[in-house]
N, C-alpha and C positions, 0 to 999 in steps of 0.2 A: 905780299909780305906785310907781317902787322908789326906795327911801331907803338909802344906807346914812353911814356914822359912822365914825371911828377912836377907839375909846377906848386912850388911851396912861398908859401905866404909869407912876411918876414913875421906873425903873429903863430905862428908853426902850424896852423893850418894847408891842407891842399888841394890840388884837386890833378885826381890821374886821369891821363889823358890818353885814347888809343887815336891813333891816327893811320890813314886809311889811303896805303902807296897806291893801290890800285886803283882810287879813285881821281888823286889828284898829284901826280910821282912830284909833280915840279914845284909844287905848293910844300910836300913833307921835305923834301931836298932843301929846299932852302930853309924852312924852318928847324929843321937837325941839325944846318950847316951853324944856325946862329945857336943853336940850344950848346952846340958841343961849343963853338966860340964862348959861351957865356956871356952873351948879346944880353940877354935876357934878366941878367942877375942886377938888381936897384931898377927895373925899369916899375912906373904907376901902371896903376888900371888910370887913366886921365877921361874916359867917359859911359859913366852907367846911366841907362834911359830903363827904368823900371819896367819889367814885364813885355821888355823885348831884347837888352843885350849889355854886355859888358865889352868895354875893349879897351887894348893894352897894347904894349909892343912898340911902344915910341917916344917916350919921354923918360927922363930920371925928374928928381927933385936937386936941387944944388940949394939944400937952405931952405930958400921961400922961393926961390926961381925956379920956375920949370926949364927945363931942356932937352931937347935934342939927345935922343940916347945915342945916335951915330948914323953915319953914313951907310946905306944900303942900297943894292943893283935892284934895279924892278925887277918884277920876273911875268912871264905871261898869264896871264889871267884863263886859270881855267871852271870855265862854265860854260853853257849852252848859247849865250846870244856872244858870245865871243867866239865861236866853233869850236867845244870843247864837249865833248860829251863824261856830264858830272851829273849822277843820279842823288847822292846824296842830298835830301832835302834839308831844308835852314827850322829842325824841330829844336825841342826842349834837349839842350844840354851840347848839342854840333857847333865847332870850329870851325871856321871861316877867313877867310883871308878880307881884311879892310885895303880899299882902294879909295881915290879918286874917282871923279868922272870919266877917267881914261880908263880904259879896259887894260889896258898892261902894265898898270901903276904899283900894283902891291908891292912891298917889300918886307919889311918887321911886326908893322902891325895885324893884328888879328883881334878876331872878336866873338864872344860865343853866346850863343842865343840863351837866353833866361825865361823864351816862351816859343811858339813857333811862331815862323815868320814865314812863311809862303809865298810873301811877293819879291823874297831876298832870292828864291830857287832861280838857276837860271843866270843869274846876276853877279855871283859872287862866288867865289870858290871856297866849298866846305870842302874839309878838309880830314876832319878828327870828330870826335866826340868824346864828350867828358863820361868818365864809366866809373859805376862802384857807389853804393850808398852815401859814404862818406861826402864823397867828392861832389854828390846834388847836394846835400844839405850846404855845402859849402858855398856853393854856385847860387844856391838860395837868398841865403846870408849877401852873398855880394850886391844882388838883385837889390836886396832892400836895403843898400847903405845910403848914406844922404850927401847929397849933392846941393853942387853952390852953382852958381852962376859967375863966371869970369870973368870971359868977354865971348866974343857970337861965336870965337873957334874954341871954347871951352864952354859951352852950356851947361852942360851935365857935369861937371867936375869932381867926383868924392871930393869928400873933405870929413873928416881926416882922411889922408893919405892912405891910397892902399897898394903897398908896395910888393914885387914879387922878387924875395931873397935868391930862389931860385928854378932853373929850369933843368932838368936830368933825364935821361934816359932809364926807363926802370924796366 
């Protein structure tokens, strides 16, 4: 079954996303569960590392205070060194599930590659991938936005703000 999404930028840009049940059912379930919640809607990208990833899925802005966008259940980490057979490789423009050191940590956050990443296969649960011209030029643009330095759990920070208005099914 193919899924796909428009995550839209609060600057009306976006980027359409297909996501891939048969690769990872338990990764797209719950991120459909939060897209239809509208989990997703004020949360930041809170860390870009250039010319390897963006990620998002976990903080709002309140002001100048970061936060906490909400409570979420882990769900099992599906990739190979967890026993998961997930072929999807960590290339240019693939969603991914962001975890912890704990293998069955993920919940909101996600993160999508801006180059490929090969030593992420295995490790990390891809998910989706970003599809459609528009939507790499977009992912591009995100790659090169400029980041500050916080503190060591925010290294990468955008700054300005890069907020996603929303997440839909399309």
């Amino acid at each position: 079954m193919e899924n796909k999404v428009r995550l839209m930028l609060d600057d009306k840009k976006y980027l359409d996303i297909e996501l891939y049940e048969d690769v990872a059912p338990i990764s797209v379930k719950n991120f459909l569960k939060l897209v239809d919640a509208k989990y997703f809607d004020g949360v930041i990208f809170h860390r870009i590392i250039r010319d390897f990833m963006v990620q998002t899925g976990g903080y709002k802005m309140d002001g100048n205070n970061l936060i906490e966008a909400g409570e979420v259940e882990t769900i099992k980490g599906e990739f190979s060194s967890n026993g998961v057979v997930n072929n999807l490789k960590h290339t240019l423009g693939v969603v991914s599930m962001a975890r912890t050191n704990v293998k069955d940590s993920a919940t909101s956050q996600f993160f999508i590659c801006t180059a490929d990443a090969p030593h992420l296969d295995g490790q990390y649960a891809a998910f989706g991938k970003v599809i459609g011209e528009e939507s790499y030029k977009v992912l591009a643009e995100l790659n090169q936005a400029r980041t500050e330095f916080v503190s060591n759990a925010f290294a990468d920070f955008p700054y300005p703000f890069i907020t996603i208005k929303s997440i839909e099914r399309i």
